[in-house]
C-alpha positions as CSV (number, residue, x, y, z in Angstrom):
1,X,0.0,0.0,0.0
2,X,2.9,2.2,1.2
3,X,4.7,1.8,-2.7
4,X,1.0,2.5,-3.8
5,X,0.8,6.0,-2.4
6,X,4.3,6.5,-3.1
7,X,3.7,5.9,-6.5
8,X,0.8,8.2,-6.9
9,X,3.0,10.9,-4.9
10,X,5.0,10.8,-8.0
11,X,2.7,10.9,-10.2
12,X,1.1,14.1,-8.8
13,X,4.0,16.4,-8.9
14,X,4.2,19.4,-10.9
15,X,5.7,18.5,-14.6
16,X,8.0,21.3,-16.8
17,X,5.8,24.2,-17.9
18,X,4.7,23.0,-21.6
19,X,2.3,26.1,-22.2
20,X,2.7,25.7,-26.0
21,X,1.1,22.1,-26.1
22,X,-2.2,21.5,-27.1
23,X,-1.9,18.0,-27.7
24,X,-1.1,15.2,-26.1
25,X,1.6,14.2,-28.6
26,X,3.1,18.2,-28.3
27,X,2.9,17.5,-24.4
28,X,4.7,14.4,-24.6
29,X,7.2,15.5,-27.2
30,X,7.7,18.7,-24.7
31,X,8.2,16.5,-21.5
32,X,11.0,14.0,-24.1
33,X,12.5,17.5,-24.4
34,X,12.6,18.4,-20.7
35,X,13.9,15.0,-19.9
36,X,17.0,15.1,-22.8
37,X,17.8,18.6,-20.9
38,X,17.9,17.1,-16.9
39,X,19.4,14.1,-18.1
40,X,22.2,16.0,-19.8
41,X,22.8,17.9,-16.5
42,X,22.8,15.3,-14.3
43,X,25.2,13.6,-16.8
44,X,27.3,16.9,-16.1
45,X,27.1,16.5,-12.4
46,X,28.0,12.6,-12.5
47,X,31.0,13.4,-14.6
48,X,32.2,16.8,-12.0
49,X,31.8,14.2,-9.3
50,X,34.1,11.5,-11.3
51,X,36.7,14.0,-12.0
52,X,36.9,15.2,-8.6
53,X,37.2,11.3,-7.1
54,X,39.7,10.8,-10.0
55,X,41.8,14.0,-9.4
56,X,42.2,13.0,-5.8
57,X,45.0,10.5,-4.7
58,X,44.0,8.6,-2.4
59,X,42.7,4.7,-1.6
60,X,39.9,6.0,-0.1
61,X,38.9,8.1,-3.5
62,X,39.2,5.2,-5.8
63,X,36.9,3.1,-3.6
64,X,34.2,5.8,-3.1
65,X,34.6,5.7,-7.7
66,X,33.8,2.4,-7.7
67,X,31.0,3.2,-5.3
68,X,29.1,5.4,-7.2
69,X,29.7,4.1,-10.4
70,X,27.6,1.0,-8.6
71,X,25.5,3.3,-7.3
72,X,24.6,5.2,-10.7
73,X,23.8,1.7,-12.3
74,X,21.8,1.3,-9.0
75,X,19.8,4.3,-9.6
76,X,19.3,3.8,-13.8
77,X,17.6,0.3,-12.5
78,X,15.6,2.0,-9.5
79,X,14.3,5.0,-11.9
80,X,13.7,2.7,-15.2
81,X,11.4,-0.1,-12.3
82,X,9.6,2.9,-10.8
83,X,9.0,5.1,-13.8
84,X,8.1,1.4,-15.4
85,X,5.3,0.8,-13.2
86,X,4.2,4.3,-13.3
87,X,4.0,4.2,-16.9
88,X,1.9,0.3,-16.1
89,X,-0.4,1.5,-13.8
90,X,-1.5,4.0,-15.9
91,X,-1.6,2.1,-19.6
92,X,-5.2,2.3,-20.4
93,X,-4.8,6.1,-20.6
94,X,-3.1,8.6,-22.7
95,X,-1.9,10.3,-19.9
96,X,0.6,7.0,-19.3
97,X,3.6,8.4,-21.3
98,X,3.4,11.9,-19.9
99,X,3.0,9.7,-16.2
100,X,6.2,8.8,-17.2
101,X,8.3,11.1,-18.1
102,X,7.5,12.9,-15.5
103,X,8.4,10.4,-13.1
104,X,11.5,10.6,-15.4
105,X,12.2,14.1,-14.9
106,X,11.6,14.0,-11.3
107,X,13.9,11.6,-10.2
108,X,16.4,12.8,-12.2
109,X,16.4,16.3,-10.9
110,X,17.0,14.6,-7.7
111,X,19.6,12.6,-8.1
112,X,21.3,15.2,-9.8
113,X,20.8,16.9,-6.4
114,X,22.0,14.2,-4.8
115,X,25.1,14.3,-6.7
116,X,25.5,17.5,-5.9
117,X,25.3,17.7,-1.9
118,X,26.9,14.4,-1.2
119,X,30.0,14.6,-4.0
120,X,30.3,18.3,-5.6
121,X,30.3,20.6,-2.2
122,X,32.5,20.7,1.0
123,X,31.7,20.6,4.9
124,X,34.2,23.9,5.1
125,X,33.0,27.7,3.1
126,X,35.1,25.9,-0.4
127,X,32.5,26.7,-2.7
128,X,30.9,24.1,-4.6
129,X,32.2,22.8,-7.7
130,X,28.6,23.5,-9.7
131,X,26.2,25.4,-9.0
132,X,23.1,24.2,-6.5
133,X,20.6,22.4,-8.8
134,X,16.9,24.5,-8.8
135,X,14.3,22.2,-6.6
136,X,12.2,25.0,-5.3
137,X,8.9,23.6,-7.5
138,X,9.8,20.1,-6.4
139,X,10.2,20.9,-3.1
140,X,6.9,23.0,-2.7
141,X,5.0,20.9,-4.3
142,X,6.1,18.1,-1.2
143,X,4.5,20.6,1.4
144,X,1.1,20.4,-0.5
């Protein structure tokens, strides 16, 4: 019941502003659009994060690399399975595609947060190695 809800959660979230689609097709082809974008910035992050584990030299660095290369294969899986169901539950409908990728887009925008707090700031004032990702509609849309 408890991955029920959850999933539903998800599905309820604001998606990227599409104000130009009329369509279903134009929103989904709008969402695909959205989705290339986040993905290609959390491919950003991933990589800042690599080259900072990478440009340090230490044992410790090489086994936190190997760490979250397991974990980003982890994550694919975990996105890909929830997303998956989403896009299941919802079948019958046209709305299952947009489901989808919005369930897409969401989870991606957080793990790119993700990436960001845990591997591309420091616990001292060193400024961060990218900028904060933007979750303020995310977030909000929690508190609802």
């Amino acid at each position: 019941m408890a991955a029920l809800l959850f999933a539903l959660a998800l599905a309820s979230a604001p998606a990227p502003s599409c104000p130009n689609a009329g369509t279903t097709v134009e929103v989904n082809q709008c969402l695909g659009a959205a989705l290339k974008g986040f993905d290609g910035e959390m491919k950003r992050y991933s990589e800042a994060a690599v080259k900072r584990l990478r440009a340090e030299q230490r044992p410790a660095a090489d086994d936190a690399l190997s760490g979250l290369v397991r974990a980003e294969e982890a994550w694919r899986a975990y996105r890909d399975a929830e997303c998956g169901a989403l896009q299941t539950y919802w079948r019958e409908g046209t709305i299952r595609t947009s489901v989808e990728l919005e369930c897409r887009i969401r989870l991606t925008r957080w793990r790119t947060f993700s990436l960001w707090r845990d591997w591309l700031t420091y616990p001292d004032s060193t400024p961060a190695i990218l900028p904060r990702p933007d979750l303020a509609d995310l977030v909000s849309e929690q508190r609802r």
